[in-house]
C-alpha positions in Angstrom: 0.0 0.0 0.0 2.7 2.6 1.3 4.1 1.9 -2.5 1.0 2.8 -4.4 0.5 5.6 -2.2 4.9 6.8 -3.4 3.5 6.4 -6.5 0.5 8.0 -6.5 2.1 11.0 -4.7 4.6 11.7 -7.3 2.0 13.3 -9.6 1.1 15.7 -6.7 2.9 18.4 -8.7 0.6 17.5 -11.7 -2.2 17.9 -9.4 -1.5 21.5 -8.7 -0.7 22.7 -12.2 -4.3 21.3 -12.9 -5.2 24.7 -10.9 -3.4 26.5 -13.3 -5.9 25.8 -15.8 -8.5 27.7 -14.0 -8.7 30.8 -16.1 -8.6 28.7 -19.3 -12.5 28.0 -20.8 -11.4 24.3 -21.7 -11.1 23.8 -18.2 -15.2 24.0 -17.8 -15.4 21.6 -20.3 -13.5 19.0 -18.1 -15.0 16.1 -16.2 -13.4 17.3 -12.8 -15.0 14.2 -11.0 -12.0 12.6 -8.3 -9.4 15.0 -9.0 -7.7 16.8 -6.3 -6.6 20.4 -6.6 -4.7 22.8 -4.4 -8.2 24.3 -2.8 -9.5 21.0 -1.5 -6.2 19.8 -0.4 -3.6 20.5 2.1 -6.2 20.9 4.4 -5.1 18.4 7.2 -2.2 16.7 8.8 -2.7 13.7 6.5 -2.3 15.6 3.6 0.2 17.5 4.5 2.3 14.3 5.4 1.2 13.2 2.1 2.6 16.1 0.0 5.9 15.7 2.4 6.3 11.9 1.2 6.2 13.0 -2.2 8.6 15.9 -1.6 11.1 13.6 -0.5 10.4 10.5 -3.0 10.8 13.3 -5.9 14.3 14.7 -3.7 15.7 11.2 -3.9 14.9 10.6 -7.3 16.3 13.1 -8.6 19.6 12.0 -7.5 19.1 8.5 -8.5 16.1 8.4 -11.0 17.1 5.6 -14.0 20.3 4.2 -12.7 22.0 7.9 -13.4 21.1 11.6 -13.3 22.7 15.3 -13.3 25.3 14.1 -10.7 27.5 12.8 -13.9 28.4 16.6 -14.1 30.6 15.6 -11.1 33.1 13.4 -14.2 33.9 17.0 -14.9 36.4 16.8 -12.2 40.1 15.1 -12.6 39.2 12.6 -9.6 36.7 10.6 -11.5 36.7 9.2 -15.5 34.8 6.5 -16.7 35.8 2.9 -18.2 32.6 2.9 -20.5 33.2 4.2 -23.6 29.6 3.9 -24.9 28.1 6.3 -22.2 28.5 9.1 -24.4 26.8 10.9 -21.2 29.6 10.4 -19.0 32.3 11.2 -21.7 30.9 14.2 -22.8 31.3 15.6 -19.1 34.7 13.8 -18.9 36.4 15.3 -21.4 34.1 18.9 -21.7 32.1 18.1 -24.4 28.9 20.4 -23.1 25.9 19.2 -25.4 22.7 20.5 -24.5 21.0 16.9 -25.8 22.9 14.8 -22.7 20.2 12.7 -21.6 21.1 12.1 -18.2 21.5 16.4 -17.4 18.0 16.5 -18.9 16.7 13.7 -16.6 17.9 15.3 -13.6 16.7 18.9 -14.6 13.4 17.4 -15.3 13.8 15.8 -11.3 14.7 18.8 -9.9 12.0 20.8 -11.2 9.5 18.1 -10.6 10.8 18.5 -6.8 10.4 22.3 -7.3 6.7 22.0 -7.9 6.2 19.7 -5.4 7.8 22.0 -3.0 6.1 25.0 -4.2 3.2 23.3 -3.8 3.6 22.8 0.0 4.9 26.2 0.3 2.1 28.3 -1.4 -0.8 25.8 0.2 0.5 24.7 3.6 -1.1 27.7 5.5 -4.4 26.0 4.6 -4.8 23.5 7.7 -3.8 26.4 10.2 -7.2 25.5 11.8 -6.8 21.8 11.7 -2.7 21.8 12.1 -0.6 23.2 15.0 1.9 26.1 14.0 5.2 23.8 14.8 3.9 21.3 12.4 2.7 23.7 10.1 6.7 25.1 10.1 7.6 21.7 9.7 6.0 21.0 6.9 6.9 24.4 5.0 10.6 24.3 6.4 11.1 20.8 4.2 9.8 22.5 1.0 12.5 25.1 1.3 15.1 23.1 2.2 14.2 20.7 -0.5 13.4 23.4 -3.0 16.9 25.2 -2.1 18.9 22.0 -2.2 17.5 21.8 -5.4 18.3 25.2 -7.3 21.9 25.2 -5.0 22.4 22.0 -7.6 20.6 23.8 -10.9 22.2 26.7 -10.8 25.9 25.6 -9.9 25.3 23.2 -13.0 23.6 25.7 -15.4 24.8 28.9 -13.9 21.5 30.8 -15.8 18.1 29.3 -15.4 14.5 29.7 -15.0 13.6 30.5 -11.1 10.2 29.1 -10.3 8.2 29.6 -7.0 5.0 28.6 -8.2 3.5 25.2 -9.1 3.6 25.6 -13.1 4.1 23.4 -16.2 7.1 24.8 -18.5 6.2 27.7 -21.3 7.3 29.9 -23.4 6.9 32.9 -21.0 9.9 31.4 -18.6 12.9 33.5 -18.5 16.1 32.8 -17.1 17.6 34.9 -13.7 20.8 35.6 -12.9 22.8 33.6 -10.5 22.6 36.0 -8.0 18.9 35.9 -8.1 19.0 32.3 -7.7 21.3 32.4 -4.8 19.4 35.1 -2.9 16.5 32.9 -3.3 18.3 29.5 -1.8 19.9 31.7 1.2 16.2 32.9 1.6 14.7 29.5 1.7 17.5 27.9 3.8 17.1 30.7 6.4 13.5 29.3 6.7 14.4 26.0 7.0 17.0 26.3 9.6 15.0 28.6 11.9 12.0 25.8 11.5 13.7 22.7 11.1 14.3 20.7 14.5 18.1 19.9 15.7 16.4 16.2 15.6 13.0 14.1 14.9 13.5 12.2 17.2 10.4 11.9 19.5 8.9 13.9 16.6 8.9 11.4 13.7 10.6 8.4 14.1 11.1 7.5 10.7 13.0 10.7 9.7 14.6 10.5 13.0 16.1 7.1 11.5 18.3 9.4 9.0 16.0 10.1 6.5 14.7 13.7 7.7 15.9 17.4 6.5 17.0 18.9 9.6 18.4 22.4 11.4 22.4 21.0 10.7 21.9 19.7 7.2 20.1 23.3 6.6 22.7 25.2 8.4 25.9 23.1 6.1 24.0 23.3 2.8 24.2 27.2 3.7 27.6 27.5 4.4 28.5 26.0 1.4 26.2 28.1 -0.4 28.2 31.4 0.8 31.8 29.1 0.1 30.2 28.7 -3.3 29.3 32.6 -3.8 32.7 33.6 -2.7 33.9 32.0 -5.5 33.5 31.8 -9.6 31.1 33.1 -11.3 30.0 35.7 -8.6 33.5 35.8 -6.6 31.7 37.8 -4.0 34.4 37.1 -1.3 32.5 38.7 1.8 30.5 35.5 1.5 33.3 34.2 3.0 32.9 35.6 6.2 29.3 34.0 6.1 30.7 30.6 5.6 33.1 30.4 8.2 30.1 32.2 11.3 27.8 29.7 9.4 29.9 26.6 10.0 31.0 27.9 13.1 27.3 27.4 14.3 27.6 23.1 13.6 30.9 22.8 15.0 30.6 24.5 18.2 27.8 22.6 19.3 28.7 19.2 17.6 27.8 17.5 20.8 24.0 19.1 20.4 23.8 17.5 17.1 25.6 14.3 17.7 27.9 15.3 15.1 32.0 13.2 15.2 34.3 11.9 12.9 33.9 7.8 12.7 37.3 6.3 13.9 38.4 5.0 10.7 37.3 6.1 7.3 37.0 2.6 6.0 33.9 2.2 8.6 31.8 5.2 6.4 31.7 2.1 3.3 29.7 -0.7 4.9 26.4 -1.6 3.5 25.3 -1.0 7.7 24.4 0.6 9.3 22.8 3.4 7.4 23.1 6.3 9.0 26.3 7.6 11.5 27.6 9.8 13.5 29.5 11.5 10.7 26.3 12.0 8.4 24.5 15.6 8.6 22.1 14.2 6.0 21.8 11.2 3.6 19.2 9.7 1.2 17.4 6.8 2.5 16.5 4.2 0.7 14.1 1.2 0.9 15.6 -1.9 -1.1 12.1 -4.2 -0.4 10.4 -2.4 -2.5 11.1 -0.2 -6.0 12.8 2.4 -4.0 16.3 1.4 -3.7 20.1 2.8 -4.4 21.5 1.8 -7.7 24.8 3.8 -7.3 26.0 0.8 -5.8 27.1 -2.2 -5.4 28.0 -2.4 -8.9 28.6 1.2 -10.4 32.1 1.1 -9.6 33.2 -2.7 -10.1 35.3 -3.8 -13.3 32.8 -6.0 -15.5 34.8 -8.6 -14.7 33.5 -9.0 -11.2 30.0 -8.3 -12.1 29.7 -4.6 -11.9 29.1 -1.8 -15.0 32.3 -0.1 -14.2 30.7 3.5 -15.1 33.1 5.2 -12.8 37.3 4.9 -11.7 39.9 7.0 -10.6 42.0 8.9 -13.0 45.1 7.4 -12.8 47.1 11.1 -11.8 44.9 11.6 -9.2 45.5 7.8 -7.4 49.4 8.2 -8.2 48.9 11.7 -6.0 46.3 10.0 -3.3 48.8 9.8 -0.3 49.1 6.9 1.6 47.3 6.0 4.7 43.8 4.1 5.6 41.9 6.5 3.6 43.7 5.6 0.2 43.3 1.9 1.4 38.9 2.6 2.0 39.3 4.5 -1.4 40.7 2.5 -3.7 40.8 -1.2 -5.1 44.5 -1.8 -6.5 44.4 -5.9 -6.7 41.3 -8.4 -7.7 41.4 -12.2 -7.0 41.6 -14.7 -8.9 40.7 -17.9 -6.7 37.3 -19.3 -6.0 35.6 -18.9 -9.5 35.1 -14.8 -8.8 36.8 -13.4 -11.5 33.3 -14.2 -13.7 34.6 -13.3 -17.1 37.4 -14.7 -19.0 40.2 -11.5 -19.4 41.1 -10.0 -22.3 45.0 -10.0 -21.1 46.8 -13.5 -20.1 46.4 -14.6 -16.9 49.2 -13.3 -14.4 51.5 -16.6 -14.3 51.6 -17.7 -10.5 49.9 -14.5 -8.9 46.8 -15.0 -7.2 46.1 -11.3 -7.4 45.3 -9.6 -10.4 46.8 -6.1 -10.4 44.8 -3.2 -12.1 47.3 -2.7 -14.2 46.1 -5.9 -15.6 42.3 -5.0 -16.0 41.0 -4.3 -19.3 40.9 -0.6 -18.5 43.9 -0.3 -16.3 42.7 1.5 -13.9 42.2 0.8 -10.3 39.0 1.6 -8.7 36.9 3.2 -6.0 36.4 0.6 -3.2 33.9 2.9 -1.1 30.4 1.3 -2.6 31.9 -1.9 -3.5 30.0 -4.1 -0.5 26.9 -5.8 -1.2 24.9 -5.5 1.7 25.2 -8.9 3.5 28.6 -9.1 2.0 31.5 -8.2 4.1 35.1 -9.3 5.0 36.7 -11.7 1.8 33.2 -11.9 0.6 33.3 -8.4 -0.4 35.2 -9.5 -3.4 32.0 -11.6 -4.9 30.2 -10.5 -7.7 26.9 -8.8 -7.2 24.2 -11.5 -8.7 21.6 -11.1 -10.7 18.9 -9.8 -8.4 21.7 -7.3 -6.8 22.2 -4.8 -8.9 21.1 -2.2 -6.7 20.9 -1.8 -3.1 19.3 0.0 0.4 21.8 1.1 1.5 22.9 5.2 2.0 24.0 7.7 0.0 26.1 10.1 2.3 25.0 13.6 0.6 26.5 16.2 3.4 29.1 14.3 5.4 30.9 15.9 8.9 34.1 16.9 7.6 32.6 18.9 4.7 31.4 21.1 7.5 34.7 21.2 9.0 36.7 21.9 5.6 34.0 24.8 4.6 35.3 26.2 7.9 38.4 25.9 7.2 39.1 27.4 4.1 36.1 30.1 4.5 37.8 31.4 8.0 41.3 31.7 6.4 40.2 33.8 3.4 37.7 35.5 5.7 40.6 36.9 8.1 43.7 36.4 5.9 45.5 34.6 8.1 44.3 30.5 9.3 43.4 30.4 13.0 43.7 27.7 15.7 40.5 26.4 15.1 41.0 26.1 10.9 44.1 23.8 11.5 42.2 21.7 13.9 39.2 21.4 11.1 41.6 20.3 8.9 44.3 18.1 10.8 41.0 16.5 12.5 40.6 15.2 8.6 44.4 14.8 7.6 44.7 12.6 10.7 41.7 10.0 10.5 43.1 9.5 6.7 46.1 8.6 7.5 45.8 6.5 10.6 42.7 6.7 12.6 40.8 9.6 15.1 43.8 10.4 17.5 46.2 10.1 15.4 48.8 13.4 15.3 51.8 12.5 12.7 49.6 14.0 9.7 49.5 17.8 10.5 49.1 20.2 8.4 52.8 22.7 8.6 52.1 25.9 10.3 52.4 29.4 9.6 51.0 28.7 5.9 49.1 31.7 4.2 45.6 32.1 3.8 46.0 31.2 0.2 48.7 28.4 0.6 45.9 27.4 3.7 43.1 27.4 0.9 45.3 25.0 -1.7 45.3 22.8 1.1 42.4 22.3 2.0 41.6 22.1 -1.5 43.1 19.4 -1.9 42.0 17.9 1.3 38.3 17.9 -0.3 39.7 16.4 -3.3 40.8 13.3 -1.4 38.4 13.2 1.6 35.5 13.5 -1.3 36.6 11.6 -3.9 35.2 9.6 -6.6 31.2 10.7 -7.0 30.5 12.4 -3.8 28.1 15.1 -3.1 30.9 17.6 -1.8 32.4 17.2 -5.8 35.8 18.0 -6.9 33.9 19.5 -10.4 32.8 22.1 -8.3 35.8 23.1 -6.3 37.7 23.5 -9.6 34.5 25.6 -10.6 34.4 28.1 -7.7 38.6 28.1 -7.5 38.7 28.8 -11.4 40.7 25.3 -11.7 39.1 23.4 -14.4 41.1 24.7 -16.8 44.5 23.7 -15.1 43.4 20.2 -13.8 42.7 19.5 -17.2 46.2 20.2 -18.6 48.9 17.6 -18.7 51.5 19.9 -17.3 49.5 22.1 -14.9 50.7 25.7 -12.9 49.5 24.7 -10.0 51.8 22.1 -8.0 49.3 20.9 -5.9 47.3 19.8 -9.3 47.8 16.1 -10.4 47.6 17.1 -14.5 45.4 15.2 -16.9 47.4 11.5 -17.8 47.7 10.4 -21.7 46.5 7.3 -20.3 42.8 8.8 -19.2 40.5 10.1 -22.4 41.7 12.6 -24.5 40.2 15.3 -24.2 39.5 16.9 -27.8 38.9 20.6 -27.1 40.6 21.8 -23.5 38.2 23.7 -21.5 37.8 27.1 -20.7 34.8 28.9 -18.7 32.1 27.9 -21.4 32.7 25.0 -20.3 32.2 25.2 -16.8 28.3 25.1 -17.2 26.1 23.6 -19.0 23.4 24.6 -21.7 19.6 24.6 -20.8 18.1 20.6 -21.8 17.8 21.1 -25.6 14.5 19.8 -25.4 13.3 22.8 -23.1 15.4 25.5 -25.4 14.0 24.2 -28.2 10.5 25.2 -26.9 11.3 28.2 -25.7 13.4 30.3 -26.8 14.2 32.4 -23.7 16.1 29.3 -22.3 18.6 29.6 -25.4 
């Protein structure tokens, strides 16, 4: 039944662009009999739990929706390249080639504005059960829709830069314009301010089901805003008083860690197991039920070489892994050697078989790459039997897709309170040696700190590339858009780059036909959209 009703619920934003129609005369004509429409609903908490459900079905899809979605923007980035030559989707991000037909960027624009009008929707109606509703639940309610509805443009309009801003429930036309970026943004700092002010520190005791990991909350609204201002301070707007914003904002989550709960897990190799799904380190993840037609399909097989049963869409470029430095975090990251015993390797290799080694190396895969580890694990799979191929029916999985992860928050302090003040402080180097230290050997480690006395710019490069190995290989705190906002993507994509702390693009990843430059760094509109109307050219 609860399925039905997911289903059922993700045409709510078609339900409220039916009240668009009102001033049309076709709209008389219509047999209205058991339709629902914005006046007759949102009346009740039922209804408004109903809308919520949707809001967040809609959220999750739109990260996840048909096995890929506008998160392959992140293959933009000189962390992550793709073994599959015949998704032109992910080489056309790979190697800069920005076509407005990519299937997968339309898919996700067409998610995120479905999760718009849902969210608008909740916005522009929830006011309606005031008499049946009380006013914290009422707050609730409208607090997820702007989270939700920020999250969402915060994505759009660091992928598009230019795009149509929508706060009302309404079906595309030609009478959409695009706004500026700065419109965009001072509508997501708007919404998010909601949503923290209304959001609780915690369901629990309020709605157990969210309070299982699956809820918006004050922290996750609070970090999505900081990186917001990070973001601003940077290209295109480069409005560097945000950074001052982004340091107070972060600020607010790590002085009162303990309120929210909020650590780094001992080792990082413990953030990569199919369970439990939510920890300590997580400010927010998407949930995911894989009983029923709600499940993950980012792993267990998106990064596995075919020859162990995966669809190897995504691997390391192989400058980036030479630069990864050593320590239990490259060891959680990566997959260097496959085995060869006990029927696992299921398909016979293209190159001979390694004459007495039990391990295959990646140097001896057919793509000669290694790989990321951190999805590899089938749930129910762990110790040596995390080297079996995924079967037939495991394809995809329940288990947690860590969007806004502890020591994003720390890092976004970091690098915001150096630039900020022009000089790091006490607590910057403690963000970021917190980090540098679990990589290399564990929470209380000290033999990984970061030299003192750096500049505020030499502190920024740092923890630069701190994000690009903490977050690396398809996570939601992407390398693609550091380079963006740091005006890097350029550089990262040369072979011989000015910047030391740059790994440089190998002759042994895709070539890349036409080097960058900014046109590149964002997208065009979905041709599909442009094409019918011309204001989104």
């Amino acid at each position: 039944m609860k399925n039905n009703i997911y289903k059922y619920l993700l045409l709510m934003p078609l339900v409220a662009i039916l009240a668009a129609c009102t001033s049309n005369d076709e709209f008389l004509e219509e047999k209205t009999y058991g339709k629902i429409f914005p006046e007759n609903f949102y009346r009740n908490q039922d209804e408004l739990d109903m809308a919520n459900n949707a809001l967040y079905r809609s959220f999750s899809k739109t990260f996840n929706a048909d096995y890929s979605s506008f998160v392959v923007i992140l293959f933009g980035g000189d962390d992550i390249t793709t073994p599959y030559s015949a998704n032109t989707s992910y080489l056309q991000n790979d190697t800069y080639v920005r076509q407005s037909a990519n299937k997968d960027i339309r898919d996700g624009w067409s998610w995120a504005y479905e999760t718009i009008n849902t969210a608008n929707g909740i916005i522009n109606n929830y006011q309606k059960a005031a008499d049946e509703v009380s006013e914290t639940n009422l707050h609730y309610a409208a607090a997820q829709a702007h989270f939700a509805r920020a999250y969402m443009y915060f994505w759009l309009v660091r992928i598009f830069n230019e795009i149509p801003y929508v706060s009302t429930v309404r079906e595309p036309d030609k009478t959409m314009t695009k706004s500026s970026p700065q419109e965009v943004y001072d509508a997501i700092i708007a919404d998010l301010k909601i949503a923290e002010e209304w959001l609780p520190a915690t369901w629990k005791g309020i709605d157990e089901t969210k309070a299982a990991g699956g809820g918006f909350t004050q922290a996750a609204a609070k970090a999505t805003l900081a990186n917001v201002y990070l973001t601003m301070a940077g290209y295109p707007l480069k409005k560097t008083e945000y950074y001052k914003l982004a340091k107070d904002k972060a600020a607010e989550i790590i002085e009162n860690e303990s309120k929210y709960g909020f650590r780094l897990l001992d080792h990082f190799a413990e953030l990569w197991k199919p369970t439990p799904l939510i920890n300590d380190e997580m400010v927010f993840g998407l949930m995911y039920n894989r009983s029923t037609e709600d499940y993950n399909v980012r792993a267990p097989k998106s990064c596995r070489p075919v020859q162990f049963g995966g669809w190897e869409a995504y691997c390391p470029e192989i400058n980036f892994f030479y630069r990864f430095p050593e320590g239990e975090r490259r060891d959680a990251t990566f997959v260097t050697e496959f085995p060869l015993t006990n029927g696992w390797y299921t398909t016979a290799p293209t190159i001979p078989w390694p004459e007495g080694q039990p391990m295959l190396q990646w140097q001896d895969i057919m793509f000669k790459h290694p790989y990321y580890f951190k999805m590899w694990e089938a749930e129910g799979l762990e110790g040596a039997d995390k080297w079996k191929p995924a079967g037939d029916n495991d394809w995809y999985s329940g288990r947690t897709n860590q969007v806004i992860r502890y020591p994003e928050v720390l890092l976004i302090y970091a690098e915001a309170q150096a630039m900020a003040d022009g000089t790091p402080n006490a607590l910057a180097y403690d963000c970021i040696n917190r980090v540098r230290n679990r990589a290399f050997a564990g929470v209380g480690s000290t033999q990984n700190n970061l030299p003192t006395g750096l500049s505020a710019e030499a502190f920024r490069d740092s923890v630069f590339v701190e994000r690009g190995w903490e977050f690396a290989g398809y996570e939601y705190a992407s390398r693609w858009f550091d380079l963006v906002r740091l005006e890097l993507v350029e550089d990262a994509a040369s072979a011989n780059p000015k910047h030391a702390f740059l790994p440089g693009r190998s002759a042994d990843d895709w070539t890349i036909a036409s080097p960058p430059t900014h046109d590149s760094y964002f997208m065009p509109i979905p041709e599909e959209d442009a094409l019918l109307n011309p204001n989104l050219k």
